[in-house]
C-alpha positions as CSV (number, residue, x, y, z in Angstrom):
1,X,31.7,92.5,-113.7
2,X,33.1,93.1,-116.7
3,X,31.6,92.5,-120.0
4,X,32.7,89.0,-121.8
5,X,33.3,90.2,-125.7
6,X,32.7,88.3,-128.9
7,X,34.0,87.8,-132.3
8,X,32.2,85.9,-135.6
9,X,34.8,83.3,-136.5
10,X,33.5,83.0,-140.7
11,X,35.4,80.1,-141.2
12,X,33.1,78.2,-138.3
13,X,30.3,80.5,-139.3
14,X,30.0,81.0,-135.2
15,X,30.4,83.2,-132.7
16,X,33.9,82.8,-130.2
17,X,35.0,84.1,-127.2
18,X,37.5,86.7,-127.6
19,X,40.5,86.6,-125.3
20,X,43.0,90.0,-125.5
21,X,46.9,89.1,-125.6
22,X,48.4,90.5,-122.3
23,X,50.9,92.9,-124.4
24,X,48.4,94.4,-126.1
25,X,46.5,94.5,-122.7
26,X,49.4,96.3,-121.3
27,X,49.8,98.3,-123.9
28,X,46.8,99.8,-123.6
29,X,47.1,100.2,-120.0
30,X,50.4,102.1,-121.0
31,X,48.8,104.6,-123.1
32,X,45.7,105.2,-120.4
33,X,48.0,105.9,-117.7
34,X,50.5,108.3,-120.0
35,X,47.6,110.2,-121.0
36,X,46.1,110.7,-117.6
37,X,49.5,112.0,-116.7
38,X,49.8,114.7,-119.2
39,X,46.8,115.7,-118.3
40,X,47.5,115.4,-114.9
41,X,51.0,117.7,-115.6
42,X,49.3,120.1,-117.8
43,X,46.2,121.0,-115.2
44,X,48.7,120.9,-112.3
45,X,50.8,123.4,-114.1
46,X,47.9,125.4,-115.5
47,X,46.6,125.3,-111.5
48,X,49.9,127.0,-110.8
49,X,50.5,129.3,-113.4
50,X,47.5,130.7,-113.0
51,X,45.4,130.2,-109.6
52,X,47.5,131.0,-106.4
53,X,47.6,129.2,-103.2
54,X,46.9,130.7,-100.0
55,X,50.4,131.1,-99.2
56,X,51.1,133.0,-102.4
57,X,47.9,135.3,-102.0
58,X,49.5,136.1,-98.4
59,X,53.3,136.8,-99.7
60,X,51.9,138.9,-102.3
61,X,50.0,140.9,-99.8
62,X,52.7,141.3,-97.8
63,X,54.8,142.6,-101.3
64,X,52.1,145.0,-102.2
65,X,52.0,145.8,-98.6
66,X,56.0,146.9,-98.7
67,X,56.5,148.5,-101.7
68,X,53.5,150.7,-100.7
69,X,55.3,151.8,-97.5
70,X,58.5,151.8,-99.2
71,X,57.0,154.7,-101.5
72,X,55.4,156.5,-98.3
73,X,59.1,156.2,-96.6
74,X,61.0,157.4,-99.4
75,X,58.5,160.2,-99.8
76,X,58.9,161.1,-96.4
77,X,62.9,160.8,-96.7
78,X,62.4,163.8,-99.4
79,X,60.6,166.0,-97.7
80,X,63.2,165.5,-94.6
81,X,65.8,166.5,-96.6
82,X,63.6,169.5,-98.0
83,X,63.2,170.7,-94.4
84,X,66.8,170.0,-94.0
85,X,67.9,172.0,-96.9
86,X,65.7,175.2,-95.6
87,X,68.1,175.2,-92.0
88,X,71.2,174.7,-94.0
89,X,70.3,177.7,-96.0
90,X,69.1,179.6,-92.7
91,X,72.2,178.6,-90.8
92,X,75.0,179.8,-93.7
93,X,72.7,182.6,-94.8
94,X,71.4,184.0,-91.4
95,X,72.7,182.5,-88.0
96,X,75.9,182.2,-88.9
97,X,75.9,185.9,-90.8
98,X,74.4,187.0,-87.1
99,X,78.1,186.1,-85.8
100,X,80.2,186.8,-88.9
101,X,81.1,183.3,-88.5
102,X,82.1,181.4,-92.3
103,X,79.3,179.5,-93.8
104,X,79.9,175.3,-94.1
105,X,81.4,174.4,-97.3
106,X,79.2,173.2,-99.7
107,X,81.7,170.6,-100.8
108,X,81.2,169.1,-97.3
109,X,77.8,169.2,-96.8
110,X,77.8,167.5,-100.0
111,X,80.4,165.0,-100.3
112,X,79.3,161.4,-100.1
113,X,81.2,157.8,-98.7
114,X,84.6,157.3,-99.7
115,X,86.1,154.0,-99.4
116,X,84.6,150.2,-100.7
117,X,81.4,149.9,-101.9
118,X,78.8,150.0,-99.1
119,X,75.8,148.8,-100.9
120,X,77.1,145.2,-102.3
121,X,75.5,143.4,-99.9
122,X,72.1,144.7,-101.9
123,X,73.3,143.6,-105.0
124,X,71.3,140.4,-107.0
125,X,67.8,140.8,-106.0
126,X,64.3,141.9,-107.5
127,X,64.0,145.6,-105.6
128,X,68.2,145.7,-105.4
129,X,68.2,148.9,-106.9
130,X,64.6,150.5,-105.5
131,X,66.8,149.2,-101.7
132,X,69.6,151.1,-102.8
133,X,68.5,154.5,-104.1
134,X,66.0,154.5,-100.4
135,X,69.9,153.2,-98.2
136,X,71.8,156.1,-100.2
137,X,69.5,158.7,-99.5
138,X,68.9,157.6,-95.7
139,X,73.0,157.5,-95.5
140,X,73.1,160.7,-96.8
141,X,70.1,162.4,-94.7
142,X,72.1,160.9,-91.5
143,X,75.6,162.0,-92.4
144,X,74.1,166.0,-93.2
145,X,72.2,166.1,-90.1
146,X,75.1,165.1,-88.1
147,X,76.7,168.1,-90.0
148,X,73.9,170.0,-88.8
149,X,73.8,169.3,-85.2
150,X,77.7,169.8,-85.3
151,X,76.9,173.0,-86.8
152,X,74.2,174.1,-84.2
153,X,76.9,173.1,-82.1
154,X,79.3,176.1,-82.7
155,X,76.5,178.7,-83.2
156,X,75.3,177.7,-79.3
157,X,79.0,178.2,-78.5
158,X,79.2,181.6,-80.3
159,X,75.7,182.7,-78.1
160,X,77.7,181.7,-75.4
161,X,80.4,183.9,-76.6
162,X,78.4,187.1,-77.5
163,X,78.8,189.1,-74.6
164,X,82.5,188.0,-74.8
165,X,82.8,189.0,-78.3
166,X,80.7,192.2,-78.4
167,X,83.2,193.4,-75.6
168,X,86.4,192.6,-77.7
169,X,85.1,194.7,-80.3
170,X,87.0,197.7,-80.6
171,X,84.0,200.2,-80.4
172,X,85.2,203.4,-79.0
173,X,87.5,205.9,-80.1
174,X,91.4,205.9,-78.9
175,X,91.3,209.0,-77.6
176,X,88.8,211.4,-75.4
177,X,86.8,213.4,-77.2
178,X,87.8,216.2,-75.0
179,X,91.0,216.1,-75.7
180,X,90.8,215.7,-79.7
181,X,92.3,218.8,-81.1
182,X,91.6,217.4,-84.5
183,X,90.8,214.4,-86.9
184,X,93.8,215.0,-89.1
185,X,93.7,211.9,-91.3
186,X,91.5,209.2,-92.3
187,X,91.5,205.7,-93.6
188,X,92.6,205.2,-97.7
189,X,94.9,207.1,-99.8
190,X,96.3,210.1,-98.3
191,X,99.6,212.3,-98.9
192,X,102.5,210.9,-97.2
193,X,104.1,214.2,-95.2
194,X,107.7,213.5,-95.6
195,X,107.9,211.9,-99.5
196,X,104.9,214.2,-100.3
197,X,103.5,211.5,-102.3
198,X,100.2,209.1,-102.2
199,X,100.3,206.1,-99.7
200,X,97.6,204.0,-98.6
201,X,97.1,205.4,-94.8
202,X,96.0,202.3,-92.9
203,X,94.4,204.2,-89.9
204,X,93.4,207.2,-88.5
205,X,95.4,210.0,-87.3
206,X,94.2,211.8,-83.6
207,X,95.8,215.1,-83.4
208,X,96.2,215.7,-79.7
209,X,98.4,217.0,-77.0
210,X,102.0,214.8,-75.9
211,X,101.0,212.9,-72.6
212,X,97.3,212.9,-73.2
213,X,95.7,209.4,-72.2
214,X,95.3,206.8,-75.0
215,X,92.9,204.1,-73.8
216,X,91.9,200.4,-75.6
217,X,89.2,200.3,-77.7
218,X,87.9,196.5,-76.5
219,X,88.8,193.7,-74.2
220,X,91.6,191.6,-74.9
221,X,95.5,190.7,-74.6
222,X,98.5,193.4,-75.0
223,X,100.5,191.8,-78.0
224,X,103.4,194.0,-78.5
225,X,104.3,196.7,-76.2
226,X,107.2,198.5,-77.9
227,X,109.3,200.1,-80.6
228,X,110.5,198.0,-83.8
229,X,111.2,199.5,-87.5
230,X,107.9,199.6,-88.7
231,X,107.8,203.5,-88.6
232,X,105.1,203.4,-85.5
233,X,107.7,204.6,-82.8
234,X,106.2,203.4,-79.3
235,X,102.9,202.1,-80.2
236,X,101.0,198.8,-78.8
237,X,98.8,196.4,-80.4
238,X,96.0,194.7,-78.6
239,X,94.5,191.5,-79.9
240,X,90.8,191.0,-79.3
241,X,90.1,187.7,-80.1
242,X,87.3,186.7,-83.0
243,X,89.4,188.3,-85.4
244,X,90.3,191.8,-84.5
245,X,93.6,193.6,-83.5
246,X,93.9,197.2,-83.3
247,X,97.1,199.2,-83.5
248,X,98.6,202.5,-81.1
249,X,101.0,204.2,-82.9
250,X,103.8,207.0,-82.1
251,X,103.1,207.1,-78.2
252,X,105.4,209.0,-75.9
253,X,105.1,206.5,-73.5
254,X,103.7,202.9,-72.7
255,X,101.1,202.0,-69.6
256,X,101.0,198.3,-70.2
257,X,103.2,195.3,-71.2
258,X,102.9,192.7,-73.1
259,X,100.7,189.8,-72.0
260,X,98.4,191.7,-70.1
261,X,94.8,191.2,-70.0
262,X,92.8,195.0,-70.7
263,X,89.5,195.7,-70.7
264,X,88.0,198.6,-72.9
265,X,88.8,202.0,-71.6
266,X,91.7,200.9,-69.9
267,X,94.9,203.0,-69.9
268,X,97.5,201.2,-72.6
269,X,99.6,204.8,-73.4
270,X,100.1,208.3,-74.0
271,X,100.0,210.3,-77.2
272,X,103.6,211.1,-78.1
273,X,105.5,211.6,-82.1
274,X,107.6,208.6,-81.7
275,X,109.1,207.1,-84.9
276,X,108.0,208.3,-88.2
277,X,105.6,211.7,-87.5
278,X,105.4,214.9,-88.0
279,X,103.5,216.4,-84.9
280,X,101.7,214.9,-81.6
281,X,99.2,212.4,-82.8
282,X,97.8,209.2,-82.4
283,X,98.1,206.9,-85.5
284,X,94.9,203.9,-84.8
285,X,94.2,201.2,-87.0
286,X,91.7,198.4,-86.9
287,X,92.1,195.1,-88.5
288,X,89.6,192.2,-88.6
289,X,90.7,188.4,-90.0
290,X,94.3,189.8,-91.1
291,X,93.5,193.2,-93.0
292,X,93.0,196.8,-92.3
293,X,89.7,198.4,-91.9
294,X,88.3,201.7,-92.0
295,X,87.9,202.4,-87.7
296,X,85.6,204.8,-88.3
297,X,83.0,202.3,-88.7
298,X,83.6,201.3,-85.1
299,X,82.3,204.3,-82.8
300,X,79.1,203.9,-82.3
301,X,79.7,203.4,-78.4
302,X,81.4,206.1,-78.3
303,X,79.9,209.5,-80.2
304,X,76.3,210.6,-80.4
305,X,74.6,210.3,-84.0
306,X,75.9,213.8,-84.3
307,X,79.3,214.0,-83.2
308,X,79.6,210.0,-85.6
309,X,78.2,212.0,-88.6
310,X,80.6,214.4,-88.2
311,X,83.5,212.1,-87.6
312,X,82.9,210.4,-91.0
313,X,83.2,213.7,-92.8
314,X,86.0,214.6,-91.3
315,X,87.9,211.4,-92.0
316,X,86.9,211.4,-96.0
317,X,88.4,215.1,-96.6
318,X,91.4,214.6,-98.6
319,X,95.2,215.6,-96.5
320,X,98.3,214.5,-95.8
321,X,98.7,211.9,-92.6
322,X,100.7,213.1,-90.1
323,X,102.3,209.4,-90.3
């Protein structure tokens, strides 16, 4: 019940009952309520700045919760591509040097995603950049191991190919060693015997008897079979595959023709002084990827540590090619 309030009129020198004009009432009324709401705003906002709901407490859980696995996946990405590093580096550097096969480029192991940008669809977000670095480095790890696995690829093909390859390479000496009368010249400068001046001598020169038996050095295909201007006279070139192609120079007469398929220590010729020589000999060279090398290095199938030791001397004495 509320309370009834009175006012001393001094004019009737008694006391009146007081009755509030509405407006004023209202007024009042106003002010109560537009207090309680300010106060109402400011504690709601205060409630929200500063005290989370259950909801909140579980989203930020589940934040903490992914940036802390983010950092264990991108430090796992890190030390995938360390690992991945160490068999790049052991495939260029040993595997590959196993089978004299060139090491990847390091412009494509490296090179990155050409074309529009891949990573807009991260852009305008909190982590946009943390997302990015993690999607680069992910794209990058997948794109080198596929590299990788292509690269494992063609060493497992070049095992398969050993046997076929150690076969083709030229690893025995033209000529018996029975029928060798003498090393006359080996590989580098010698003394050309007609202009009596220094040439580079591409090959070796076998001093032997006309008609004695010239054989191929390794497997593979009879290239050229015949005479042509290049000073060899009859001569024969066999190309091995993986590189190699030796040359038969100055033969008296040929034992094969072109296209055929020979196996090392097959019959290809006869030791003749064809073309430009000076006496019966065999003029041999070896070359690998294009350019001539010195075929001494290429007995050892073919001479016993003695008889190879012996070889090598013979071929670095200074004279005049019989070629």
């Amino acid at each position: 019940m509320a309370r009834t309030k009175f006012i001393f009129n001094t004019k009737t020198l008694s006391y009146e009952k007081h009755i509030e004009p509405i407006g004023r009432r209202l007024l009042k009324l106003a002010s109560m309520l537009s207090t309680s709401l300010v106060i109402s705003v400011v504690i709601i906002f205060l409630v929200y700045r500063f005290v989370d709901s259950p909801k909140e407490k579980q989203l930020k859980r589940e934040i903490n919760n992914l940036e802390l696995n983010y950092s264990l996946l991108n430090q796992r990405v890190d030390r995938i591509n360390t690992v991945l590093k160490d068999l790049e580096d052991r495939d260029d550097n040993i595997y590959r040097a196993i089978f004299e096969a060139e090491p990847i480029p390091d412009d494509l192991r490296q090179s990155g995603f050409a074309g529009i940008n891949r990573y807009d669809k991260l852009e305008g977000y909190k982590y946009t950049e943390l997302i990015k670095g993690l999607t680069q480095k992910v794209d990058k790890l997948a794109k080198a191991t596929v590299i990788q696995s292509k690269s494992y690829d063609d060493i497992w093909n070049l095992i398969n190919n050993q046997e076929k390859m150690l076969g083709s390479i030229p690893a025995i000496m033209p000529i018996h060693q029975k029928d060798l009368k003498l090393m006359a010249s080996g590989f580098g400068e010698r003394i050309d015997p007609i202009y009596k001046t220094s040439h580079f001598h591409a090959g070796m020169d076998f001093v032997a008897d006309i008609g004695k038996p010239v054989y191929a050095t390794g497997n593979g295909t009879i290239e050229f079979a015949g005479t042509d201007d290049s000073g060899y006279g009859i001569h024969v070139k066999v190309n091995h595959s993986f590189g190699y192609l030796t040359l038969y120079g100055h033969l008296s007469e040929l034992k094969c023709v072109e296209g055929q398929k020979v196996k090392r220590g097959d019959l290809i010729g006869l030791v003749g002084s064809t073309g430009k020589s000076v006496g019966p000999h065999l003029h041999y060279e070896v070359h690998k990827n294009g350019i001539p090398v010195n075929p001494v290095n290429y007995y050892f199938s073919d001479l016993s540590p003695e008889e190879y030791l012996e070889l090598i001397e013979q071929s670095r004495q200074p004279s005049q090619s019989f070629d």
